[in-house]
Residue frames as a rotation matrix with the C-alpha (Angstrom) as fourth column:
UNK 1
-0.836 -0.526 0.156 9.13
-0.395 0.378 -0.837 85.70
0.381 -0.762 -0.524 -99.30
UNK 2
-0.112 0.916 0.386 5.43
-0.977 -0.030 -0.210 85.16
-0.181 -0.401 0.898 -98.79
UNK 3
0.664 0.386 -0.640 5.55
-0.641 0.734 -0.222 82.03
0.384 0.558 0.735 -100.71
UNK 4
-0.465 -0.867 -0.179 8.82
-0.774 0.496 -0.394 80.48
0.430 -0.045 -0.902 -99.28
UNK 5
-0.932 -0.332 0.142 6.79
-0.310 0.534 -0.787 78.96
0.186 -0.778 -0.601 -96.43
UNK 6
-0.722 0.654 -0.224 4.18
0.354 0.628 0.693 77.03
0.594 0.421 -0.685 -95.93
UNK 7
-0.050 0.772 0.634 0.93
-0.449 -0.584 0.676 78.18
0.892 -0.251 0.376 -94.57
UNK 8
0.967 0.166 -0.192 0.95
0.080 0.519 0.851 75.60
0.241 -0.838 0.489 -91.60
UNK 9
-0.017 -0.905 -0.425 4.98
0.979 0.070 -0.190 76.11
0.202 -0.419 0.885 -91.08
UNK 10
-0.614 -0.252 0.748 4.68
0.191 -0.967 -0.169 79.77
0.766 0.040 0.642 -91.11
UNK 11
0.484 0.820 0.306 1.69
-0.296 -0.176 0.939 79.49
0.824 -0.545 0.158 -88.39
UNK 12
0.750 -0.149 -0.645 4.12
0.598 0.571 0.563 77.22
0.284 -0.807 0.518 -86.24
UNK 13
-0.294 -0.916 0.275 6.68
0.775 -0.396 -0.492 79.76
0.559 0.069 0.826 -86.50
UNK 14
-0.060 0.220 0.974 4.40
-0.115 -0.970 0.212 82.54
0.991 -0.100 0.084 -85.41
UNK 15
0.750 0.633 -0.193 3.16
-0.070 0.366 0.928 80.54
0.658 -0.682 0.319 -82.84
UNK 16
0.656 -0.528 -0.539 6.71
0.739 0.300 0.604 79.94
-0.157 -0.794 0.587 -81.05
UNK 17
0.314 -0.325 0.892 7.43
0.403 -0.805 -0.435 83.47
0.860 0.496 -0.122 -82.37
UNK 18
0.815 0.094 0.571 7.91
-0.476 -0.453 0.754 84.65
0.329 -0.887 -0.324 -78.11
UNK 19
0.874 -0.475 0.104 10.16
0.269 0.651 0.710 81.95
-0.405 -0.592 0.696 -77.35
UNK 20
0.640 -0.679 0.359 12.34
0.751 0.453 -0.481 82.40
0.164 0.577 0.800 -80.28
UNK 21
0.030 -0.400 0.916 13.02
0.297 -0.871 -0.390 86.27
0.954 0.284 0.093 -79.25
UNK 22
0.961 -0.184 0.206 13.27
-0.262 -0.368 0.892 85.23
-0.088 -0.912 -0.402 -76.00
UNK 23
0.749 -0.626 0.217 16.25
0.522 0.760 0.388 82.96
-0.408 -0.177 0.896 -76.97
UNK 24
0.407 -0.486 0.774 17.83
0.518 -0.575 -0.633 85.50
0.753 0.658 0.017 -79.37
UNK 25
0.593 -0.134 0.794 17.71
-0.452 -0.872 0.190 87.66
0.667 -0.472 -0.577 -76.11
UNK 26
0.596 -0.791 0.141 19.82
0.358 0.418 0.835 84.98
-0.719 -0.447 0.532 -73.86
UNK 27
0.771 -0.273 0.575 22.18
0.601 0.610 -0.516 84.58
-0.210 0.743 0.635 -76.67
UNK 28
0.607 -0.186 0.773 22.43
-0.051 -0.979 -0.196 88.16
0.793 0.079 -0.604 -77.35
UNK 29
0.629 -0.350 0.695 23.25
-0.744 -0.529 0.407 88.54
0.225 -0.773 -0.593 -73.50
UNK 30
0.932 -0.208 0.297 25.15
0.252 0.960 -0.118 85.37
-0.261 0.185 0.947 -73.75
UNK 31
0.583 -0.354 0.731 27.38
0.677 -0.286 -0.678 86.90
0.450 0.890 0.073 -76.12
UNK 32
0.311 -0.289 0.905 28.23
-0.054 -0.956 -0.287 90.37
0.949 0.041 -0.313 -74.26
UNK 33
0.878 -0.227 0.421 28.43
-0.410 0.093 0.907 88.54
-0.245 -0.969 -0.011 -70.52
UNK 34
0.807 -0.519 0.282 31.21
0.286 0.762 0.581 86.43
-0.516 -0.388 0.763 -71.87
UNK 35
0.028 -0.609 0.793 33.27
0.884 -0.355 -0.304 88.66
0.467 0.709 0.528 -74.69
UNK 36
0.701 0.468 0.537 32.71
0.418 -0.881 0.223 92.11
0.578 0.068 -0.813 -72.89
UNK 37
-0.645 -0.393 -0.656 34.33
0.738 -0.098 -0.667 94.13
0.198 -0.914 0.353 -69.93
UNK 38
-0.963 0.262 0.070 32.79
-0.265 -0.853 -0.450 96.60
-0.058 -0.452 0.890 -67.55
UNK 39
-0.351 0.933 0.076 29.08
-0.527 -0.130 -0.840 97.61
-0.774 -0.335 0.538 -67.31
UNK 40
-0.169 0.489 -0.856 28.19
-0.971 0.067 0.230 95.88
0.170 0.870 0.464 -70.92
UNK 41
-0.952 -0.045 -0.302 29.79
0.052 0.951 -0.305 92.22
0.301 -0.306 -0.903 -69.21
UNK 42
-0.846 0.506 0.169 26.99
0.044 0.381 -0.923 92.61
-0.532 -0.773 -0.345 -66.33
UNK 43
-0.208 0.908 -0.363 24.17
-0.834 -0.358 -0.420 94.12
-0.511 0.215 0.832 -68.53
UNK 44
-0.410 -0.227 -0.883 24.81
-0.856 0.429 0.288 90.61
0.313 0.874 -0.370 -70.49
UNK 45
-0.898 -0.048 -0.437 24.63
0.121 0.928 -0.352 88.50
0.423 -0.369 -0.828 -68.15
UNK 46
-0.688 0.668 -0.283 21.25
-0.391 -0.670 -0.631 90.53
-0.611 -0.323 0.722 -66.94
UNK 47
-0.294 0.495 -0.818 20.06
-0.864 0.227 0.449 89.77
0.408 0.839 0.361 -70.59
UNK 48
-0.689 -0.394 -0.608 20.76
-0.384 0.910 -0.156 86.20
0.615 0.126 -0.778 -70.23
UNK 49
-0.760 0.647 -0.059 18.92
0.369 0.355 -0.859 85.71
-0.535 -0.675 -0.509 -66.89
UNK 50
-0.331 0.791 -0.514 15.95
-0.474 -0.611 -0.634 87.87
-0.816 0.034 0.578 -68.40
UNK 51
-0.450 0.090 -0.888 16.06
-0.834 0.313 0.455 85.95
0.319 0.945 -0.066 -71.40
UNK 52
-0.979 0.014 -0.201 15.76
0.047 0.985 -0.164 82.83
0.196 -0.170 -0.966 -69.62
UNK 53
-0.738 0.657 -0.155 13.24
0.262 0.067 -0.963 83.47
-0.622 -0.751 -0.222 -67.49
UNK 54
-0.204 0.574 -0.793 11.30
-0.801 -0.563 -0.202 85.00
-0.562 0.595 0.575 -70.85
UNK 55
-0.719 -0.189 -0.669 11.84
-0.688 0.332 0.645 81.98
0.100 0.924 -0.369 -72.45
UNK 56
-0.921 0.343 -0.185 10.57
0.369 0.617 -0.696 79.47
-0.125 -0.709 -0.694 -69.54
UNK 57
-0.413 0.803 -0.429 6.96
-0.213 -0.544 -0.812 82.20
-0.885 -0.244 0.396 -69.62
UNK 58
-0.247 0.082 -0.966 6.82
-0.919 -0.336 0.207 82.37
-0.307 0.938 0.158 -73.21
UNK 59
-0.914 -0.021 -0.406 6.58
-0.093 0.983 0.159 77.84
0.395 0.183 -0.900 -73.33
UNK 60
-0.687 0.715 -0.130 3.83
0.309 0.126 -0.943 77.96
-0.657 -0.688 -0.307 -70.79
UNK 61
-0.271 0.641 -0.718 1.97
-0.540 -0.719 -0.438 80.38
-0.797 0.269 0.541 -72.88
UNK 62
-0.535 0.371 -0.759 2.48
-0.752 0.201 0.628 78.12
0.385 0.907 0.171 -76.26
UNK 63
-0.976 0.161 -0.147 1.48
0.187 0.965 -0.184 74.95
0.112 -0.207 -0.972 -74.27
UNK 64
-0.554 0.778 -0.295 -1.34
0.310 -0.136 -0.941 76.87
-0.773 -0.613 -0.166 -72.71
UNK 65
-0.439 0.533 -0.724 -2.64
-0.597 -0.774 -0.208 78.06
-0.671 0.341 0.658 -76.36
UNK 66
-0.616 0.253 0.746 -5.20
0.210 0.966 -0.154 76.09
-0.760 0.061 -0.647 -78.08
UNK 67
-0.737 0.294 -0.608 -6.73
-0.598 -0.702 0.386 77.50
-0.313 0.648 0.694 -81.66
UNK 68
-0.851 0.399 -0.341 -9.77
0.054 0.713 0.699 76.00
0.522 0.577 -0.628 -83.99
UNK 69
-0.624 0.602 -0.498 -12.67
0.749 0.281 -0.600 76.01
-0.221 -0.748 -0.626 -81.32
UNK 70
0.174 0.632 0.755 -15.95
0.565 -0.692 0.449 78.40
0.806 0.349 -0.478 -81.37
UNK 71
0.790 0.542 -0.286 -16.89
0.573 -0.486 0.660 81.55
0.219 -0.685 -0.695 -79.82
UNK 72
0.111 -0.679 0.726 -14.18
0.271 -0.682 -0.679 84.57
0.956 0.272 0.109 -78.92
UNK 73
0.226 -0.463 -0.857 -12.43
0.856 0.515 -0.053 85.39
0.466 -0.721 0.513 -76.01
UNK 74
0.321 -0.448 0.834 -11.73
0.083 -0.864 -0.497 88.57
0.943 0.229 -0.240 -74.81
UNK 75
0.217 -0.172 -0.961 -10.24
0.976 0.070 0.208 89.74
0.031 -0.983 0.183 -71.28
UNK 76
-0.073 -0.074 0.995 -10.40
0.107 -0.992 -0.066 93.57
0.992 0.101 0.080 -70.36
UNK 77
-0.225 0.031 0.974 -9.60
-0.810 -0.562 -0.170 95.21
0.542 -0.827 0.151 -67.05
UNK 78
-0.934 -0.174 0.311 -9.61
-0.337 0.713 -0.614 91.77
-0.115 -0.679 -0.725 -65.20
UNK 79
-0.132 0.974 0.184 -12.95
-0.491 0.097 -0.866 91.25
-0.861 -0.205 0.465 -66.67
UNK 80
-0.927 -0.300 0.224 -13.60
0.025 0.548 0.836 87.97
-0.374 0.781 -0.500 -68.81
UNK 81
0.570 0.729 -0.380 -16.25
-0.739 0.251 -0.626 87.67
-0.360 0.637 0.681 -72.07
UNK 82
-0.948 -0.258 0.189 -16.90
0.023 0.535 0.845 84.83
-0.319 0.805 -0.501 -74.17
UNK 83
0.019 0.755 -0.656 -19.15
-0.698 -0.459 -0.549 85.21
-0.716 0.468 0.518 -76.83
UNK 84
-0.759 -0.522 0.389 -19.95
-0.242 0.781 0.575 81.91
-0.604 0.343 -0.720 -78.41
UNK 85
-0.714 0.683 -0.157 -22.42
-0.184 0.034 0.982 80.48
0.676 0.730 0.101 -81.18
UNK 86
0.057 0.867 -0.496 -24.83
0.347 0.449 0.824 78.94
0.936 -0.219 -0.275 -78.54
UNK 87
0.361 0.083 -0.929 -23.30
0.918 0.142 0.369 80.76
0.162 -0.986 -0.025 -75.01
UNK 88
0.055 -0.565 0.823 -22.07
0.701 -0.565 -0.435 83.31
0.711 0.601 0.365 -73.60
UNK 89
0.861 0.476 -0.179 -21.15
0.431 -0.496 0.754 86.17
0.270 -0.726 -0.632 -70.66
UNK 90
0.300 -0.317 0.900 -19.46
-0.232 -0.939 -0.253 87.90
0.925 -0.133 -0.355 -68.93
UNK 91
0.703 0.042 -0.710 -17.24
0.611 0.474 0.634 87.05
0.363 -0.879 0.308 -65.40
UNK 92
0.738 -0.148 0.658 -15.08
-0.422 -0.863 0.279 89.53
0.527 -0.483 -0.699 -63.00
UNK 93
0.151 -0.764 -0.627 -12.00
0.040 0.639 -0.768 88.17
0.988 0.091 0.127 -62.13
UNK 94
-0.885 0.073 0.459 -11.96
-0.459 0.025 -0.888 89.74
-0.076 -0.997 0.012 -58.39
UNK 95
0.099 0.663 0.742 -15.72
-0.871 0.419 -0.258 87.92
-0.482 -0.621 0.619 -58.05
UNK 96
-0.006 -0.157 -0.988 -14.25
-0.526 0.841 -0.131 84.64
0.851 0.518 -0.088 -59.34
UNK 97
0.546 0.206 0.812 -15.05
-0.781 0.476 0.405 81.79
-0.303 -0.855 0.420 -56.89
UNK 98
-0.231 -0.643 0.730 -13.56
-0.112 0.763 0.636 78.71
-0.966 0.065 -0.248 -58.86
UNK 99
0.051 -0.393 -0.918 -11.97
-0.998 -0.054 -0.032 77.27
-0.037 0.918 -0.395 -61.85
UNK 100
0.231 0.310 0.922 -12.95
-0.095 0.951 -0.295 74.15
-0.968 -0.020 0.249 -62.93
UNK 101
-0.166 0.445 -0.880 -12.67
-0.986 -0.104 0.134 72.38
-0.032 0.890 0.456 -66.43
UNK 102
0.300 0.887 0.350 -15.05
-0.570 0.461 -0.680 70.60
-0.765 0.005 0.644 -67.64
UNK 103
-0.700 -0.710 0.077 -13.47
-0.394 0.474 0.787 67.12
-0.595 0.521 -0.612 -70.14
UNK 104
-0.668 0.564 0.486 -16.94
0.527 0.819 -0.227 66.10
-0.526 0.105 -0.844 -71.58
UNK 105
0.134 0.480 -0.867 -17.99
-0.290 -0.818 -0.497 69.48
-0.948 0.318 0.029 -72.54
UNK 106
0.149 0.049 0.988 -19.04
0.881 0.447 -0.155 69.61
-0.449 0.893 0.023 -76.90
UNK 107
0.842 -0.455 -0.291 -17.13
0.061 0.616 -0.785 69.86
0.536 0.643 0.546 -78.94
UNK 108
0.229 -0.797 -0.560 -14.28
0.502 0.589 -0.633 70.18
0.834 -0.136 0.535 -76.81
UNK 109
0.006 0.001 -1.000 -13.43
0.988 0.157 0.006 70.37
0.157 -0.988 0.000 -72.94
UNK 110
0.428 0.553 0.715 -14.50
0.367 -0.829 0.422 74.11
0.826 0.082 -0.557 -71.33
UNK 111
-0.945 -0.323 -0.056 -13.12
0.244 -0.579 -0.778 76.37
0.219 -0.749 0.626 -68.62
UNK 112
0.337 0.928 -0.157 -16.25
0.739 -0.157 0.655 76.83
0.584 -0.337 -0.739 -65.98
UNK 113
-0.841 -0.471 0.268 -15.39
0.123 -0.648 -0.752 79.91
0.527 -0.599 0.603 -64.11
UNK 114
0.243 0.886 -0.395 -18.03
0.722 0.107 0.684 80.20
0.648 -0.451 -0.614 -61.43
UNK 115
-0.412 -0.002 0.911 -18.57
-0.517 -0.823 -0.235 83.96
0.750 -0.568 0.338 -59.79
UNK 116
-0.750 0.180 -0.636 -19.92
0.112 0.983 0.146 84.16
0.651 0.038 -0.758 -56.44
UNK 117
-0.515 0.800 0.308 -23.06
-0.597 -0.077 -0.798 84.78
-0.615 -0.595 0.518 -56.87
UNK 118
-0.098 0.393 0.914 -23.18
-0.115 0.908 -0.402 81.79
-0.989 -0.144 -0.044 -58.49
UNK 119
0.853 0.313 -0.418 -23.45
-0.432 -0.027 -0.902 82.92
-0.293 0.949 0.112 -62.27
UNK 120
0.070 -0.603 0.795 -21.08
0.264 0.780 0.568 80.29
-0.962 0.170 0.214 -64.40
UNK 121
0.800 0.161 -0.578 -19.50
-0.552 -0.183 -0.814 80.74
-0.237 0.970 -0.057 -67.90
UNK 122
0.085 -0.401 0.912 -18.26
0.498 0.810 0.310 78.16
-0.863 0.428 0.268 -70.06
UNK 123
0.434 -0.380 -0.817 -15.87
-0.773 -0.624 -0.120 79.00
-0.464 0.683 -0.564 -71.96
UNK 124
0.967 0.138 0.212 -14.19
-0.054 0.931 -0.360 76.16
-0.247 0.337 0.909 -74.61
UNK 125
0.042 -0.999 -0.015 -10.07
0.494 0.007 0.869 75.39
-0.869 -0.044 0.494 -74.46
UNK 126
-0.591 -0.602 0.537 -9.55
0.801 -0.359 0.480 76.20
-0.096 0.714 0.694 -77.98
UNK 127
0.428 0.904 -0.021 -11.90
0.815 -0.396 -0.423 79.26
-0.391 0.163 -0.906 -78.47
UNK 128
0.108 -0.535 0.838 -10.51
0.677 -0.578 -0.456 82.33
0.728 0.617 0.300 -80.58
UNK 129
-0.096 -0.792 0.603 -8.13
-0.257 -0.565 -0.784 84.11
0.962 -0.230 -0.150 -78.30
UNK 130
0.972 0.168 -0.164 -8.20
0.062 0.493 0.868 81.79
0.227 -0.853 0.469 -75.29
UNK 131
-0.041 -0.990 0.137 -4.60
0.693 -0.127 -0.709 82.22
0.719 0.066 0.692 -75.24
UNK 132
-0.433 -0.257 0.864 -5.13
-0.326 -0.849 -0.416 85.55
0.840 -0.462 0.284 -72.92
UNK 133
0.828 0.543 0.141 -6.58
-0.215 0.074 0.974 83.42
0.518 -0.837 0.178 -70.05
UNK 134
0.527 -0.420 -0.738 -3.68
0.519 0.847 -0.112 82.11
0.673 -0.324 0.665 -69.78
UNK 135
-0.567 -0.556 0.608 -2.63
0.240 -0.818 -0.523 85.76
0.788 -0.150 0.597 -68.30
UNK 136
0.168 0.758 0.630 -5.97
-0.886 -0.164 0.433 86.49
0.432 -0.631 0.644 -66.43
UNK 137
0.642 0.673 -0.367 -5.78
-0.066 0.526 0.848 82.92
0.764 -0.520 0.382 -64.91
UNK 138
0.211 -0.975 -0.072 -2.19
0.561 0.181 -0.808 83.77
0.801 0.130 0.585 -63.67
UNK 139
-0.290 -0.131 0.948 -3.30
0.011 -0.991 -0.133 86.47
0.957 -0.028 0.289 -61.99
UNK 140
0.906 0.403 0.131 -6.02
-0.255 0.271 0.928 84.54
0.338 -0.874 0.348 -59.24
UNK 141
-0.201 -0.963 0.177 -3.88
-0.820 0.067 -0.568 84.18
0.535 -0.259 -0.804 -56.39
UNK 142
-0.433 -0.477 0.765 -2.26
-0.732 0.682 0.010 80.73
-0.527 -0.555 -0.644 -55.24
UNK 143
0.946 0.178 0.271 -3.22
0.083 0.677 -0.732 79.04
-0.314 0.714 0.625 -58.95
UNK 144
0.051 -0.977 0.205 -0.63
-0.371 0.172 0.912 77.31
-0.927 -0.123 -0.354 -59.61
UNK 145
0.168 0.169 -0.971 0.30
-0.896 -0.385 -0.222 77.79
-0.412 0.907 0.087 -63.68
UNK 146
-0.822 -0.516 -0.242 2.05
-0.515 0.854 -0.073 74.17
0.245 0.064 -0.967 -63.72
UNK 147
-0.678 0.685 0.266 -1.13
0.408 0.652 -0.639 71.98
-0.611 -0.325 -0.722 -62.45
UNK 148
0.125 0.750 -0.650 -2.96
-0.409 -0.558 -0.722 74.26
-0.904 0.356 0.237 -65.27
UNK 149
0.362 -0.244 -0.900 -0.86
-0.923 -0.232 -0.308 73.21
-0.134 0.941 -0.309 -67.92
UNK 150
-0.747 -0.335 0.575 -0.72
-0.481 0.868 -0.119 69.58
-0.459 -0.366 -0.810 -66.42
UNK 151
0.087 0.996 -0.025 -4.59
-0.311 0.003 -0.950 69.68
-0.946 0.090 0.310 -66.66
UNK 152
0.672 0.295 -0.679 -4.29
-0.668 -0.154 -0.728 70.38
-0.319 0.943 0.093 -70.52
UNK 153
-0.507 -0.792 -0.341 -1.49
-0.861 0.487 0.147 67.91
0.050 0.369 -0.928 -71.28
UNK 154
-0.712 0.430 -0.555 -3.63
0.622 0.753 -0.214 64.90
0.327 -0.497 -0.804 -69.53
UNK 155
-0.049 0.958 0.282 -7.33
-0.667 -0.241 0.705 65.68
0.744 -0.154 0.651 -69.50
UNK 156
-0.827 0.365 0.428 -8.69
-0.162 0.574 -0.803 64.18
-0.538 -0.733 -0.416 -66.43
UNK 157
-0.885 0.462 -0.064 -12.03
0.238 0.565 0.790 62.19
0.401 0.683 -0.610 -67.06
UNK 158
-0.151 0.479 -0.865 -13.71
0.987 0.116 -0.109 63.99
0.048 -0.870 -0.491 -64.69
UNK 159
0.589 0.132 0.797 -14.39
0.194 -0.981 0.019 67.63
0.784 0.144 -0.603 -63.79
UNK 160
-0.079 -0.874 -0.480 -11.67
0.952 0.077 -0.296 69.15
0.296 -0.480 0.826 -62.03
UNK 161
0.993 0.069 -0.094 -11.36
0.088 -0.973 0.212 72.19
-0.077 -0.219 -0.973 -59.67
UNK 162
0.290 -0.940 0.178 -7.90
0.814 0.144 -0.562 73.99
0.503 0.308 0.807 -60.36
UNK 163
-0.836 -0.292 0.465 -8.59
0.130 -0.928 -0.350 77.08
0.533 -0.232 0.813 -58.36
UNK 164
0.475 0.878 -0.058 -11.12
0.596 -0.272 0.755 77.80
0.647 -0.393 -0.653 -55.24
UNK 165
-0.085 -0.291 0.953 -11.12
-0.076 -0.952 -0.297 80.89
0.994 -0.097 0.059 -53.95
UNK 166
-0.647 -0.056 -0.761 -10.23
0.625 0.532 -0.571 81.42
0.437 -0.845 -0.309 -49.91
UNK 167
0.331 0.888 0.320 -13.01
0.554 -0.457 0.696 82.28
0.764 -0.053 -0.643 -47.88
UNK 168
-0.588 -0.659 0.469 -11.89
-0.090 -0.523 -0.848 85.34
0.804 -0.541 0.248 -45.90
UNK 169
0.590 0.429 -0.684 -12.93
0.703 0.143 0.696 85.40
0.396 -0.892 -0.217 -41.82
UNK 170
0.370 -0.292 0.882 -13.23
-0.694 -0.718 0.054 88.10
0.617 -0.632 -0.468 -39.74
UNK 171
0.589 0.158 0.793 -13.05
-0.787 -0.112 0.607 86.15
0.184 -0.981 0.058 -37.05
């Protein structure tokens, strides 16, 4: 079975490999909301909604994943690394000031997360496992995931803030 599929069809499969077992799950509940009775009907229809709403998360995520780029990604305990051939650090999601990316960056456009006390790490869209910002950037509140995944659809020609933190006041 290894051979059935191609190396580049079997990658696109993996790749929309969330969506497809969210959709199985609608279906599934799909299936048991509309043929059942009793407690199995509602758990169906339960599925269904849960499915959707998996499926809708699960798109965002493929749009938002970008592969081929340098340097490695990681995210741990709200705390991003990228470790790249020429850069590289280390940024704290609670001392994140702003998200920016950067469309001119080489070889290809960068996430600038800027802490604040000022220390900045560029970090490149497609880098190995950049996929898990899309979780960690999900996370800053009042960033909206849609105007993220606008961003990447239509580079701007410009640098672009997508996320500044509010400045709290005592007073």
């Amino acid at each position: 079975m290894e051979g059935f599929f191609r190396p580049e069809a079997r990658a696109a499969l993996w790749k929309w490999r969330e969506v497809f077992a969210a959709v199985l799950l609608a279906a599934l509940g799909a299936w048991w909301g509309s043929t059942s009775f009793g407690p199995l009907k509602w758990l169906g229809w339960a599925m269904l909604a849960a499915g959707a709403v998996l499926a809708l998360l699960a798109v965002q995520r493929v749009r938002f994943a970008r592969s081929g780029g340098i340097g490695v990604v990681t995210v741990d305990e709200r705390r991003v690394a990228y470790f790249g051939p020429l850069t590289g650090g280390v940024v704290d999601l609670d001392d994140l000031a702003e998200l920016e990316i950067e469309p001119d960056a080489y070889p290809a456009p960068h996430w600038i997360l800027t802490g604040q006390d000022g220390t900045r790490l560029e970090i490149p869209i497609d880098a190995a496992g950049s996929e898990v910002l899309f979780d960690a950037f999900a996370a800053l509140p009042g960033l909206r995931t849609g105007k993220v995944l606008d961003v990447l659809s239509n580079t701007p020609s410009v640098r672009t803030a997508l996320w500044v933190r509010e400045l709290r006041r005592i007073h």
